[in-house]
CHARMM internal coordinates of N, CA and C (Angstrom, degrees):
IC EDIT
DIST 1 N 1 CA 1.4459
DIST 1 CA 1 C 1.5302
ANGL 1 N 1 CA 1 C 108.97
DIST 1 C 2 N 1.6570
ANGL 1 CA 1 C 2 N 128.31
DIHE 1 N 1 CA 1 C 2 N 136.10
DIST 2 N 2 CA 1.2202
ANGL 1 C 2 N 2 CA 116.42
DIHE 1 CA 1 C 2 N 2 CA -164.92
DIST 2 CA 2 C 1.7531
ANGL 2 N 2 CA 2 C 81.25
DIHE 1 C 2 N 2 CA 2 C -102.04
DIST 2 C 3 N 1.7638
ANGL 2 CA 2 C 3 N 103.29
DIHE 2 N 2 CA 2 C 3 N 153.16
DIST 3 N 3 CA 1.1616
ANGL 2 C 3 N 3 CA 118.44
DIHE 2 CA 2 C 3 N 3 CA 156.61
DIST 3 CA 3 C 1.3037
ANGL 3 N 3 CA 3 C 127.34
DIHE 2 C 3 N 3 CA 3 C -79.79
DIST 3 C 4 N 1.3465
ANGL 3 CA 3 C 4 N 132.24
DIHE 3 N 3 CA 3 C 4 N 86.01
DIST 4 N 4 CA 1.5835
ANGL 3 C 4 N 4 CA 128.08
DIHE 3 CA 3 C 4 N 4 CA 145.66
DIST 4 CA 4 C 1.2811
ANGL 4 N 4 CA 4 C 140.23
DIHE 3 C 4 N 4 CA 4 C -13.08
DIST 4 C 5 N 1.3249
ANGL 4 CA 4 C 5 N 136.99
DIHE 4 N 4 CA 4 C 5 N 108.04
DIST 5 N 5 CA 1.5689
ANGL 4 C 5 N 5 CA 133.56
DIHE 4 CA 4 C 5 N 5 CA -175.77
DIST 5 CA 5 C 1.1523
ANGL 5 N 5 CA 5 C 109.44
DIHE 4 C 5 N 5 CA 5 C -133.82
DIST 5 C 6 N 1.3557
ANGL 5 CA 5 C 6 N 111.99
DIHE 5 N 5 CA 5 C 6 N 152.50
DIST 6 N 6 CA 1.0329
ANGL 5 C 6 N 6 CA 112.98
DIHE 5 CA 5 C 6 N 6 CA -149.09
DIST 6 CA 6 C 2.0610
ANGL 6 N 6 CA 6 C 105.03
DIHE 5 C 6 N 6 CA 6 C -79.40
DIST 6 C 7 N 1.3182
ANGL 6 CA 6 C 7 N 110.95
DIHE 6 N 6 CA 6 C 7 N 6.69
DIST 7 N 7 CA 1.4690
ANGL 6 C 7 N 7 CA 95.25
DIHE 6 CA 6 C 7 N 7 CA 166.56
DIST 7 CA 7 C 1.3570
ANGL 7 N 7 CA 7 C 119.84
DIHE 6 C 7 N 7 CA 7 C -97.87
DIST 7 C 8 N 1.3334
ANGL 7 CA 7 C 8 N 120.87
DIHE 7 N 7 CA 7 C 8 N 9.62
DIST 8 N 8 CA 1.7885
ANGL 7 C 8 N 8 CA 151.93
DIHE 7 CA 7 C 8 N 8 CA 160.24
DIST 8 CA 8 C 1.1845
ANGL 8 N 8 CA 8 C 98.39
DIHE 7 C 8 N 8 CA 8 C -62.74
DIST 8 C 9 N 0.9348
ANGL 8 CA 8 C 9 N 151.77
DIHE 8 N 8 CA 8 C 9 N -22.16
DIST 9 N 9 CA 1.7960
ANGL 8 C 9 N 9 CA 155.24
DIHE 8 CA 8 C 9 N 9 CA -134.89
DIST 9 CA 9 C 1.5406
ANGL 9 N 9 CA 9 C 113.89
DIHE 8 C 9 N 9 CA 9 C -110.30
DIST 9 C 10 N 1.2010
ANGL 9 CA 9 C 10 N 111.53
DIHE 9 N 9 CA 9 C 10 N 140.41
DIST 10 N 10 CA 1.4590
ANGL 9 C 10 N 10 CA 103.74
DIHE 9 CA 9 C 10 N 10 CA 156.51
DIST 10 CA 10 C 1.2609
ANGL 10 N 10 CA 10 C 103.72
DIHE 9 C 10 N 10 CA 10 C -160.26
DIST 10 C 11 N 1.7299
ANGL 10 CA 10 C 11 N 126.14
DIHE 10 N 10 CA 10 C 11 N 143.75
DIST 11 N 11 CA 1.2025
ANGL 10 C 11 N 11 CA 143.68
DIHE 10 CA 10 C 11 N 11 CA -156.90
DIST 11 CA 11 C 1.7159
ANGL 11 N 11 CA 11 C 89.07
DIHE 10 C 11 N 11 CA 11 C -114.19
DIST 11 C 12 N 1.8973
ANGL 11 CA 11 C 12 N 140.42
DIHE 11 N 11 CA 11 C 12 N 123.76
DIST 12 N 12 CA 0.8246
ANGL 11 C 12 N 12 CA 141.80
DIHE 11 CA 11 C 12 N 12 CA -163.12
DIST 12 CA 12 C 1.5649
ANGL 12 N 12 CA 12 C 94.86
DIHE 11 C 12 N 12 CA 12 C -154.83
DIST 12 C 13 N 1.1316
ANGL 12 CA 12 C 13 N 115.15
DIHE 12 N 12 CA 12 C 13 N 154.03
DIST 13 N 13 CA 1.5163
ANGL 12 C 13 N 13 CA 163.10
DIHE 12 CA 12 C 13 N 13 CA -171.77
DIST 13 CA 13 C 1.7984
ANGL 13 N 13 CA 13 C 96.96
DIHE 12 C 13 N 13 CA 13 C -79.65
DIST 13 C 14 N 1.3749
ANGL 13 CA 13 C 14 N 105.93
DIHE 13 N 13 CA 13 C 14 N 102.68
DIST 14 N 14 CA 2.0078
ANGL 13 C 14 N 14 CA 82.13
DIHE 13 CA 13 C 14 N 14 CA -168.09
DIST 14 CA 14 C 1.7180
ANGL 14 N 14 CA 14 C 91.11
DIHE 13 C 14 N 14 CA 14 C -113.98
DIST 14 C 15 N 1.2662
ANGL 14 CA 14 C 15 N 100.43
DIHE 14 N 14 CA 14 C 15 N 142.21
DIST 15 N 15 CA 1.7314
ANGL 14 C 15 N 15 CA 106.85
DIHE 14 CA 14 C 15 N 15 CA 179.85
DIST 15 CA 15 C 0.8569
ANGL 15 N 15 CA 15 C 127.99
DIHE 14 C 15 N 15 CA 15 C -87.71
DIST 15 C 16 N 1.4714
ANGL 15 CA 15 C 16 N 136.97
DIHE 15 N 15 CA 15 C 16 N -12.96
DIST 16 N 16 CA 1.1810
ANGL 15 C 16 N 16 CA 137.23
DIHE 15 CA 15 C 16 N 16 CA 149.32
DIST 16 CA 16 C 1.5427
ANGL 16 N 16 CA 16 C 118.73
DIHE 15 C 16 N 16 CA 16 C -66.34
DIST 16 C 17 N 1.1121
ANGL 16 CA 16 C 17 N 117.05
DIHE 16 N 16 CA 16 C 17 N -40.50
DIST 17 N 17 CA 1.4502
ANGL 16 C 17 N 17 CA 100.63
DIHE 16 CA 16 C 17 N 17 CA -177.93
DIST 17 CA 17 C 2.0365
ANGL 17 N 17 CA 17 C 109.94
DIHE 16 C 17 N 17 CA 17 C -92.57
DIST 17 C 18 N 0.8859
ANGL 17 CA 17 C 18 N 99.05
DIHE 17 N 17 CA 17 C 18 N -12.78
DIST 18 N 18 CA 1.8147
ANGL 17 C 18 N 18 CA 100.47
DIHE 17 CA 17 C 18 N 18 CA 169.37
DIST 18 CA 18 C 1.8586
ANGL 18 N 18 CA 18 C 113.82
DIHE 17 C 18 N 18 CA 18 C -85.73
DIST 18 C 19 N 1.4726
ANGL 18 CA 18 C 19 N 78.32
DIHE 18 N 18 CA 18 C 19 N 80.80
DIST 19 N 19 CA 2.1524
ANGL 18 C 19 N 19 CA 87.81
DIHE 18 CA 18 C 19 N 19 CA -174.44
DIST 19 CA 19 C 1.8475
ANGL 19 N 19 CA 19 C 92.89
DIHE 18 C 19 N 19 CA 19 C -92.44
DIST 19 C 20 N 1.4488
ANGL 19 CA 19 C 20 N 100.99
DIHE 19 N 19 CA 19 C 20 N -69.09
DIST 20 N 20 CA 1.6558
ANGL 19 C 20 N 20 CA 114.66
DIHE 19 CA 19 C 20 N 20 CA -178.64
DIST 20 CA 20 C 1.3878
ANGL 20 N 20 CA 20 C 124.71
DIHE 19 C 20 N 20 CA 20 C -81.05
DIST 20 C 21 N 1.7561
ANGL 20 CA 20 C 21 N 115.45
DIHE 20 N 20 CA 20 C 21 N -16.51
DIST 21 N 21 CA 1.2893
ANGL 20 C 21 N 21 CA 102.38
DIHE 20 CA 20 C 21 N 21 CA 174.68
DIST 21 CA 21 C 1.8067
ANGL 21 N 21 CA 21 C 74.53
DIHE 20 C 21 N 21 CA 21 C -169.73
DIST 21 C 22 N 1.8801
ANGL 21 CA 21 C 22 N 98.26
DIHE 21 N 21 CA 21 C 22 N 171.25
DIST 22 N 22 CA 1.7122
ANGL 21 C 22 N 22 CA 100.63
DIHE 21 CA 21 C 22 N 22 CA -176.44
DIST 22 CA 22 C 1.2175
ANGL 22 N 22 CA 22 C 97.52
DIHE 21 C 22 N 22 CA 22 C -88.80
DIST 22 C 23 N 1.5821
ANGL 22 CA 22 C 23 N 111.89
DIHE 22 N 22 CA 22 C 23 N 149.59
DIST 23 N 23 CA 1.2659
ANGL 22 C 23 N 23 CA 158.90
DIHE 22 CA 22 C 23 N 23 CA 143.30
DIST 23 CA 23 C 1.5620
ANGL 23 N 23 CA 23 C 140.61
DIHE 22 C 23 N 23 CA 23 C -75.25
DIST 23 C 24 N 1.2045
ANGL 23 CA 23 C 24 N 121.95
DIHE 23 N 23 CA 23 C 24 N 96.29
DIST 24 N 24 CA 1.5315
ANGL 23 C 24 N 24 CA 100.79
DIHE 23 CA 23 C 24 N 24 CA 160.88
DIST 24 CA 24 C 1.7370
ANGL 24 N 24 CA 24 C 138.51
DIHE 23 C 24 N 24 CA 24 C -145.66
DIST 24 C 25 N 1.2443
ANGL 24 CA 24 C 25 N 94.12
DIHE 24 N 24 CA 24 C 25 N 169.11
DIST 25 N 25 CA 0.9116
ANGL 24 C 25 N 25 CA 100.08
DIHE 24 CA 24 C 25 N 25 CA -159.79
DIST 25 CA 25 C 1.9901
ANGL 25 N 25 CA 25 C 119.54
DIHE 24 C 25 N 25 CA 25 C -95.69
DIST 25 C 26 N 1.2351
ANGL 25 CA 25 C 26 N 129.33
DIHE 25 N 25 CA 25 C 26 N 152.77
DIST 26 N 26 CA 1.5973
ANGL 25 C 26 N 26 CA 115.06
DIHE 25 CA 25 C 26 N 26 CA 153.80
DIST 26 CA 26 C 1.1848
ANGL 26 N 26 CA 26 C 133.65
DIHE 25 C 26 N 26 CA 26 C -92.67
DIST 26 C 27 N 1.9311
ANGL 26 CA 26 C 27 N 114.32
DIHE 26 N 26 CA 26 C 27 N 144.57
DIST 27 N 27 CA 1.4878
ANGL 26 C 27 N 27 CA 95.54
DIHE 26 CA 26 C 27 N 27 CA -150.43
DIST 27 CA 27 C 2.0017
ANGL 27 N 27 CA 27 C 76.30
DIHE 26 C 27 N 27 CA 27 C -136.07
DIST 27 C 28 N 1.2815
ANGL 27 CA 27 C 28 N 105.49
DIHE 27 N 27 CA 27 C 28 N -176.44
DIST 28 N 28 CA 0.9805
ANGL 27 C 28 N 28 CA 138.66
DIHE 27 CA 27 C 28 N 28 CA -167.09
DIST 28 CA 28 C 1.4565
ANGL 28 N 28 CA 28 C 110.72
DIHE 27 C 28 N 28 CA 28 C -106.41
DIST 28 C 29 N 1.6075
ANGL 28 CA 28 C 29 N 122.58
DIHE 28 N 28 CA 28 C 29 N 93.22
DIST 29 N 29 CA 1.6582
ANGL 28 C 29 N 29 CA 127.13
DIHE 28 CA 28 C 29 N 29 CA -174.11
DIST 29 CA 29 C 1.1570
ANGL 29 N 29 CA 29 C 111.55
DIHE 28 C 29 N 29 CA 29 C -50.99
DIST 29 C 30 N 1.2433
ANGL 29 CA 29 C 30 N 115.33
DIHE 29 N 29 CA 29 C 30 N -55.36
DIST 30 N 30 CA 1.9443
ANGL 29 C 30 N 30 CA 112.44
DIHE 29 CA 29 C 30 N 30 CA -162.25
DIST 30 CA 30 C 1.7806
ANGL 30 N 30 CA 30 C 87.09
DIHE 29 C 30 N 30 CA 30 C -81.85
DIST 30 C 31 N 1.0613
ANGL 30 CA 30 C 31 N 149.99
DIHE 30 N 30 CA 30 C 31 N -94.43
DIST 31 N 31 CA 1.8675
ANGL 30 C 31 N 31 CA 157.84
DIHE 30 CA 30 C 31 N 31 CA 169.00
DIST 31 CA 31 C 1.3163
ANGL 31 N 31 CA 31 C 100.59
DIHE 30 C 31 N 31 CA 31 C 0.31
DIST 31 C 32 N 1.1211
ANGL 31 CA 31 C 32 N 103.20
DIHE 31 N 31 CA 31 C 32 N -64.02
DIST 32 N 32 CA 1.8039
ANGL 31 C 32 N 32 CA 108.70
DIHE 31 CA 31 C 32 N 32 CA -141.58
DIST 32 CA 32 C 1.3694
ANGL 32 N 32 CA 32 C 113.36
DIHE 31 C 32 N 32 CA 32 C 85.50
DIST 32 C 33 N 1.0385
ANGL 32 CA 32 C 33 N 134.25
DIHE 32 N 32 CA 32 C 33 N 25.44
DIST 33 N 33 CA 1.7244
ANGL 32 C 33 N 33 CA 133.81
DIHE 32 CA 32 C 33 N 33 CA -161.82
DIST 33 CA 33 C 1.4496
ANGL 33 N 33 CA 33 C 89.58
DIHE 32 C 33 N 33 CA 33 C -95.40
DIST 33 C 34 N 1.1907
ANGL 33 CA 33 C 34 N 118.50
DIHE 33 N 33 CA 33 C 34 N 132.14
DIST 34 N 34 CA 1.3825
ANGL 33 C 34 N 34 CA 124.43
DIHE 33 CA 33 C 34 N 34 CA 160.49
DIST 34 CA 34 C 1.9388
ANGL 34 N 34 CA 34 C 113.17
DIHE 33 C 34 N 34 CA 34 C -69.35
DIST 34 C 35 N 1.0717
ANGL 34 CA 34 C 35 N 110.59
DIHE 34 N 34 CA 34 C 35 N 139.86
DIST 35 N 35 CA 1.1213
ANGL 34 C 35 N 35 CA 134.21
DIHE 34 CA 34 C 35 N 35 CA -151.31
DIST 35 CA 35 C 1.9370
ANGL 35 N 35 CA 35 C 107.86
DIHE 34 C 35 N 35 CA 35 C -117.74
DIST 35 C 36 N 1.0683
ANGL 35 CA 35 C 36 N 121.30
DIHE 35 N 35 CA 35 C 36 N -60.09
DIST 36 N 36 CA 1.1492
ANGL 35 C 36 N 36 CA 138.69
DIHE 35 CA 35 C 36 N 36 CA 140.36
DIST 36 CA 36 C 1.2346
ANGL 36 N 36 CA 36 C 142.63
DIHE 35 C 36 N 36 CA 36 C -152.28
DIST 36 C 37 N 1.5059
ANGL 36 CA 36 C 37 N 116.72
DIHE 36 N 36 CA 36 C 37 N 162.52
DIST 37 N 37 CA 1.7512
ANGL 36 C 37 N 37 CA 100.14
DIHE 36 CA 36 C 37 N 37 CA -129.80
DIST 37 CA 37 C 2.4478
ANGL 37 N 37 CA 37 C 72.40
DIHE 36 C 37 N 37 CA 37 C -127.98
DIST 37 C 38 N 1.2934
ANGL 37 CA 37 C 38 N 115.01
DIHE 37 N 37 CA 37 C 38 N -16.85
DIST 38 N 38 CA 1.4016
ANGL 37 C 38 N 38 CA 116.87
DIHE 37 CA 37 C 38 N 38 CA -165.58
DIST 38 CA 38 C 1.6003
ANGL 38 N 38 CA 38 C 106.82
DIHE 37 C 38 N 38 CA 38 C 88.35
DIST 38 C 39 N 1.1544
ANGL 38 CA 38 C 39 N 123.84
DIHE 38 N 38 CA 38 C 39 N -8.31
DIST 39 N 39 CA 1.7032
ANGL 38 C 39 N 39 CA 109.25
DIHE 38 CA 38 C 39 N 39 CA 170.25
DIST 39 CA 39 C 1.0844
ANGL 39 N 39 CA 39 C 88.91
DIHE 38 C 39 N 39 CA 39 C 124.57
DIST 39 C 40 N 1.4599
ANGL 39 CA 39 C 40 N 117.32
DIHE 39 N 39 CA 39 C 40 N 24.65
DIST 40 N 40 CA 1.9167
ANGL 39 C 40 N 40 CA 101.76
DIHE 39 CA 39 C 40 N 40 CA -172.59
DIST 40 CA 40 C 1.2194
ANGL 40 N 40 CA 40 C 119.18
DIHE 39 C 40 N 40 CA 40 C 111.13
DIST 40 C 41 N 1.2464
ANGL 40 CA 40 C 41 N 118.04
DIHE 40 N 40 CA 40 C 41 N -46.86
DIST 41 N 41 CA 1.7879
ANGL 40 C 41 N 41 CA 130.63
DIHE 40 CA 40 C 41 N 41 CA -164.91
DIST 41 CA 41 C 1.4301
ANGL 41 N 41 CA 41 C 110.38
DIHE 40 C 41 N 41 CA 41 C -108.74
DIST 41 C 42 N 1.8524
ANGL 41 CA 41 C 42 N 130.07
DIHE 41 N 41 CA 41 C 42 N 18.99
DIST 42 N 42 CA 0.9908
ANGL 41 C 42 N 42 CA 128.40
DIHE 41 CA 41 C 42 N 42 CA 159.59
DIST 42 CA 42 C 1.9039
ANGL 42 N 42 CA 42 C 107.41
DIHE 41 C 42 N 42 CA 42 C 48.78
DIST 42 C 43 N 1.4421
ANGL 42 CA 42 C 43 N 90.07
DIHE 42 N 42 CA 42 C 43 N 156.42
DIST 43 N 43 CA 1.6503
ANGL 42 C 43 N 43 CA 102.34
DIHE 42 CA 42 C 43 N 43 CA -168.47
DIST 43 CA 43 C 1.6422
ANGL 43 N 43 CA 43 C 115.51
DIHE 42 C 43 N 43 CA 43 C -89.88
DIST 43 C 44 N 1.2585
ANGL 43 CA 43 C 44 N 132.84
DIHE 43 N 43 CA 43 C 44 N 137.76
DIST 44 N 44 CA 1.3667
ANGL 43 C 44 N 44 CA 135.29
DIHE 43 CA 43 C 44 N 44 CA -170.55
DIST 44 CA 44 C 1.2805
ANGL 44 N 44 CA 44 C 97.27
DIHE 43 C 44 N 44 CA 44 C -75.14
DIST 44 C 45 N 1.1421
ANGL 44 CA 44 C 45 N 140.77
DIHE 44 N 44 CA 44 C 45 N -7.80
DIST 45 N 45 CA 1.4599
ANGL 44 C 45 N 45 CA 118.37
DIHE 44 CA 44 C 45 N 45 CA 176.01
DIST 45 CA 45 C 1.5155
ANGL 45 N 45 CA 45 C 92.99
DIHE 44 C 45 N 45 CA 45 C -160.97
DIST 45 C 46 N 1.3862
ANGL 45 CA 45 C 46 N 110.94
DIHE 45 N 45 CA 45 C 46 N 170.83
DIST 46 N 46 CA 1.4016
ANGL 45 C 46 N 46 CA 125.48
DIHE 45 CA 45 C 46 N 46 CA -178.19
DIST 46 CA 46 C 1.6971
ANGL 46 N 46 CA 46 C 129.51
DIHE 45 C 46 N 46 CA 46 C -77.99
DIST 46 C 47 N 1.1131
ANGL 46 CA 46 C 47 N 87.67
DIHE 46 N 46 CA 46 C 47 N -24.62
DIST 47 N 47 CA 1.9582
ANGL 46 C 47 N 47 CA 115.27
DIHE 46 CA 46 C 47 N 47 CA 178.76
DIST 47 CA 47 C 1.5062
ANGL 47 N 47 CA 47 C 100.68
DIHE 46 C 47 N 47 CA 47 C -93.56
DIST 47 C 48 N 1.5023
ANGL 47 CA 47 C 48 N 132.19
DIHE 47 N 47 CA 47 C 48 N -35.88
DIST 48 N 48 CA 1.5706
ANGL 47 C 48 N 48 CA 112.21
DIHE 47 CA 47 C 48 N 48 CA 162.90
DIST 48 CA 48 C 1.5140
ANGL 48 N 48 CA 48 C 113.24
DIHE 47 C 48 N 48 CA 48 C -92.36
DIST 48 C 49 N 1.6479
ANGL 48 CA 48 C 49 N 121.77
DIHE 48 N 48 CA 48 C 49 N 7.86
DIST 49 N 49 CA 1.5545
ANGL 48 C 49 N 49 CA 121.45
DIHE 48 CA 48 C 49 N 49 CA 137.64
DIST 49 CA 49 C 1.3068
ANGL 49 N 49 CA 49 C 115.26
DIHE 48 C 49 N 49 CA 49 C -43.13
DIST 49 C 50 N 1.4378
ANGL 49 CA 49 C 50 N 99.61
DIHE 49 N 49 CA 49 C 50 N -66.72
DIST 50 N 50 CA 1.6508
ANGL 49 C 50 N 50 CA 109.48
DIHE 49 CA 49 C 50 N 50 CA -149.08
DIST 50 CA 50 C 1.8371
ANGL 50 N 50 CA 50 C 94.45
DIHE 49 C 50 N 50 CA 50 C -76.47
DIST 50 C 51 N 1.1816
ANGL 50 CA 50 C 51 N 123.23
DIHE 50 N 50 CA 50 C 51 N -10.70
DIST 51 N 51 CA 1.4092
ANGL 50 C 51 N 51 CA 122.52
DIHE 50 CA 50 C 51 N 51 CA -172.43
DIST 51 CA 51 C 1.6961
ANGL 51 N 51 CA 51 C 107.40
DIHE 50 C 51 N 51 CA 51 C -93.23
DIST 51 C 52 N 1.1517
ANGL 51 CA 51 C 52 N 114.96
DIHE 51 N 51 CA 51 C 52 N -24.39
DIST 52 N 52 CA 1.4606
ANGL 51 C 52 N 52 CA 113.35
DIHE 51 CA 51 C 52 N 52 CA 173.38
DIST 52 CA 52 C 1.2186
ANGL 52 N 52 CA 52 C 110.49
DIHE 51 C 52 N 52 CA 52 C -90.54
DIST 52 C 53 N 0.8787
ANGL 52 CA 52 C 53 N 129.91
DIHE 52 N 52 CA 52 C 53 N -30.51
DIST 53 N 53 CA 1.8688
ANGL 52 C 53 N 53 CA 146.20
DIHE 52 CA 52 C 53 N 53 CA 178.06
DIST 53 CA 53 C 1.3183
ANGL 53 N 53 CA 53 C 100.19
DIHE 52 C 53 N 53 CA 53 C -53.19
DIST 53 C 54 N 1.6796
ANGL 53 CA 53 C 54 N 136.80
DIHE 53 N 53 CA 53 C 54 N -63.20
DIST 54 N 54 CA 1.2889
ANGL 53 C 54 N 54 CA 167.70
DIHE 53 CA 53 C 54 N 54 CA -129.30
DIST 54 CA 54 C 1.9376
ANGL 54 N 54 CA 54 C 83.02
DIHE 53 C 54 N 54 CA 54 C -99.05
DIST 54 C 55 N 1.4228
ANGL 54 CA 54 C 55 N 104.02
DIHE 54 N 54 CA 54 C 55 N -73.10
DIST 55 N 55 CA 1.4055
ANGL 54 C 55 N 55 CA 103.93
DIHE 54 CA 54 C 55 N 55 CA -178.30
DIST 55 CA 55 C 1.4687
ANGL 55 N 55 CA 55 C 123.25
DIHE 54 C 55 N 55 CA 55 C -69.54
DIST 55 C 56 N 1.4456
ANGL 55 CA 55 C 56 N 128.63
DIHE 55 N 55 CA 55 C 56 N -7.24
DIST 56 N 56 CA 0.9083
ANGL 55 C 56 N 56 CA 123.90
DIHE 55 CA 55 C 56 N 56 CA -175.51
DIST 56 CA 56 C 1.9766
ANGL 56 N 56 CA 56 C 96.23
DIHE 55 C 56 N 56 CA 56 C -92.84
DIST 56 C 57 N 1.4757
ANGL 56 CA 56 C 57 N 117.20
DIHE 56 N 56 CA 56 C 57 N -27.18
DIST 57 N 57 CA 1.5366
ANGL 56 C 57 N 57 CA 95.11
DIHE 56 CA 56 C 57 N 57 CA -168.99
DIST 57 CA 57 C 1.5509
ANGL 57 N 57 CA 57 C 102.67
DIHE 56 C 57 N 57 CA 57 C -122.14
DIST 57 C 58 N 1.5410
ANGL 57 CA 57 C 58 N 114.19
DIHE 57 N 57 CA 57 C 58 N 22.41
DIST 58 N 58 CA 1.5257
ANGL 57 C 58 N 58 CA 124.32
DIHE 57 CA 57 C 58 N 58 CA 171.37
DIST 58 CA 58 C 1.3608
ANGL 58 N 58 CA 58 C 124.21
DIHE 57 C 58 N 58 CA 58 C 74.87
DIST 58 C 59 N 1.6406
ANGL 58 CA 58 C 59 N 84.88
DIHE 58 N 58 CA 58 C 59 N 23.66
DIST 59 N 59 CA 2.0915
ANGL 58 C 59 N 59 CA 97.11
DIHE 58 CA 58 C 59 N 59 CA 161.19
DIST 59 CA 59 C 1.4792
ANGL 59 N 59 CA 59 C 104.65
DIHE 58 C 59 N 59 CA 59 C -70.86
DIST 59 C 60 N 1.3118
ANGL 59 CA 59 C 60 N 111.92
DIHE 59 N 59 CA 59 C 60 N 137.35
DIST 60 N 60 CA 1.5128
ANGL 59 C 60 N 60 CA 130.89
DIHE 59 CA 59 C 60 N 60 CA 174.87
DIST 60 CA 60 C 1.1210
ANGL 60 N 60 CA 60 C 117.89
DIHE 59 C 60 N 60 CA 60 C -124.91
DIST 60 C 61 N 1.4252
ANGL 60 CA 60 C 61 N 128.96
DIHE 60 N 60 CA 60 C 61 N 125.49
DIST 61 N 61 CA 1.3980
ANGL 60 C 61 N 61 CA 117.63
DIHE 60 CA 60 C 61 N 61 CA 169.33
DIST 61 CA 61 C 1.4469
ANGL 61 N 61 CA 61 C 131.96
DIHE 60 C 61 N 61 CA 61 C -80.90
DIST 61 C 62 N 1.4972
ANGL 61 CA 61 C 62 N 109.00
DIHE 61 N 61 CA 61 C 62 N 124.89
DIST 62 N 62 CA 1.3972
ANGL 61 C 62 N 62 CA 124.49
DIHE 61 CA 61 C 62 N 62 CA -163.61
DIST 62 CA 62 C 1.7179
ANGL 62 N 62 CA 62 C 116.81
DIHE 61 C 62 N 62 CA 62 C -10.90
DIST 62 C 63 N 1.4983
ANGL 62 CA 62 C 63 N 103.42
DIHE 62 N 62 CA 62 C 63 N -58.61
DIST 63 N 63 CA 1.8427
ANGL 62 C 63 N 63 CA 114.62
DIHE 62 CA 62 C 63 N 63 CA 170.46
DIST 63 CA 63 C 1.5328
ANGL 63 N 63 CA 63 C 114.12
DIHE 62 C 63 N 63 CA 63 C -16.35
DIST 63 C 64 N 2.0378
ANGL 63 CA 63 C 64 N 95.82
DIHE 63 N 63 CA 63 C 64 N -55.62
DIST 64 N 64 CA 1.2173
ANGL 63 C 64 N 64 CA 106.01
DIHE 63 CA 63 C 64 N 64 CA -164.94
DIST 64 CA 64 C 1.6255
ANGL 64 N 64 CA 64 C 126.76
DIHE 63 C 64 N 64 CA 64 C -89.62
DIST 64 C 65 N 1.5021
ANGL 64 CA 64 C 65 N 110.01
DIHE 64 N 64 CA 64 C 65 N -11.89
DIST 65 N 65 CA 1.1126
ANGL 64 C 65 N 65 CA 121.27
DIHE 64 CA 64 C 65 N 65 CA 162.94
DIST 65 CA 65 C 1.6137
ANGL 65 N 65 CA 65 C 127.61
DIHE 64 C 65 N 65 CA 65 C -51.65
DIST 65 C 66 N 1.5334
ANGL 65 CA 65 C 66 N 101.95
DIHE 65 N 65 CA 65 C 66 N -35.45
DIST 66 N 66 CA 1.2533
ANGL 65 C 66 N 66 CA 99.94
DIHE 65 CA 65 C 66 N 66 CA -175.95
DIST 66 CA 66 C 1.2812
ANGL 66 N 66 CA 66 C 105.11
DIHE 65 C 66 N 66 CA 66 C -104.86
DIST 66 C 67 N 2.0197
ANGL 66 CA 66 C 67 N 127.86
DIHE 66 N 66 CA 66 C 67 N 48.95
DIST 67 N 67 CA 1.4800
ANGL 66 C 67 N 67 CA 125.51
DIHE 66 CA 66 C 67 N 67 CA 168.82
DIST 67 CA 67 C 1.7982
ANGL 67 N 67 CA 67 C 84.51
DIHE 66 C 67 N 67 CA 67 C -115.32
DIST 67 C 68 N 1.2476
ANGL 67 CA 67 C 68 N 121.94
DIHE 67 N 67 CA 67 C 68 N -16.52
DIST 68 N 68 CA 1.2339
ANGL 67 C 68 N 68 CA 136.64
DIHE 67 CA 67 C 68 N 68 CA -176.32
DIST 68 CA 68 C 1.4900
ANGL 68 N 68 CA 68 C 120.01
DIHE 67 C 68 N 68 CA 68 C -16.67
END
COOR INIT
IC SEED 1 N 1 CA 1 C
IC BUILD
C-alpha cells in the first residue's frame, strides 16, 4: 500500500462535475489518480477539499495535535 502525504496532493477544479457551479476534486500529483471525488458531486470549494481529505485519512493540523 503506498503512503500518501500530503505534499502528493493536489486540490483541482474538475470539469465534469462543475456544470452549475465549481467543483473539486483531490487528485494524486505524481498518478493523477483521483483520490476523492466527494461521493460523485465533487467539493464546493477547495478548503472543504483539503478538509475532508485531512479528515478522511487522519491528517491533523499541528495546533491540534498537541490537544491530543
Amino acid at each position: 500500500m503506498e503512503v500518501i502525504t500530503i505534499e502528493n496532493i493536489a486540490i483541482i477544479k474538475s470539469k465534469k462535475l462543475s456544470i452549475k457551479e465549481d467543483r473539486f476534486v483531490v487528485i494524486d500529483i505524481d498518478t493523477g489518480e483521483l483520490l476523492d471525488d466527494g461521493r460523485g458531486y465533487g467539493y464546493k470549494s477547495e478548503e472543504k477539499a483539503q478538509k475532508a481529505f485531512n479528515f478522511k485519512n487522519h491528517y491533523y493540523h499541528i495546533s491540534q495535535l498537541n490537544k491530543i
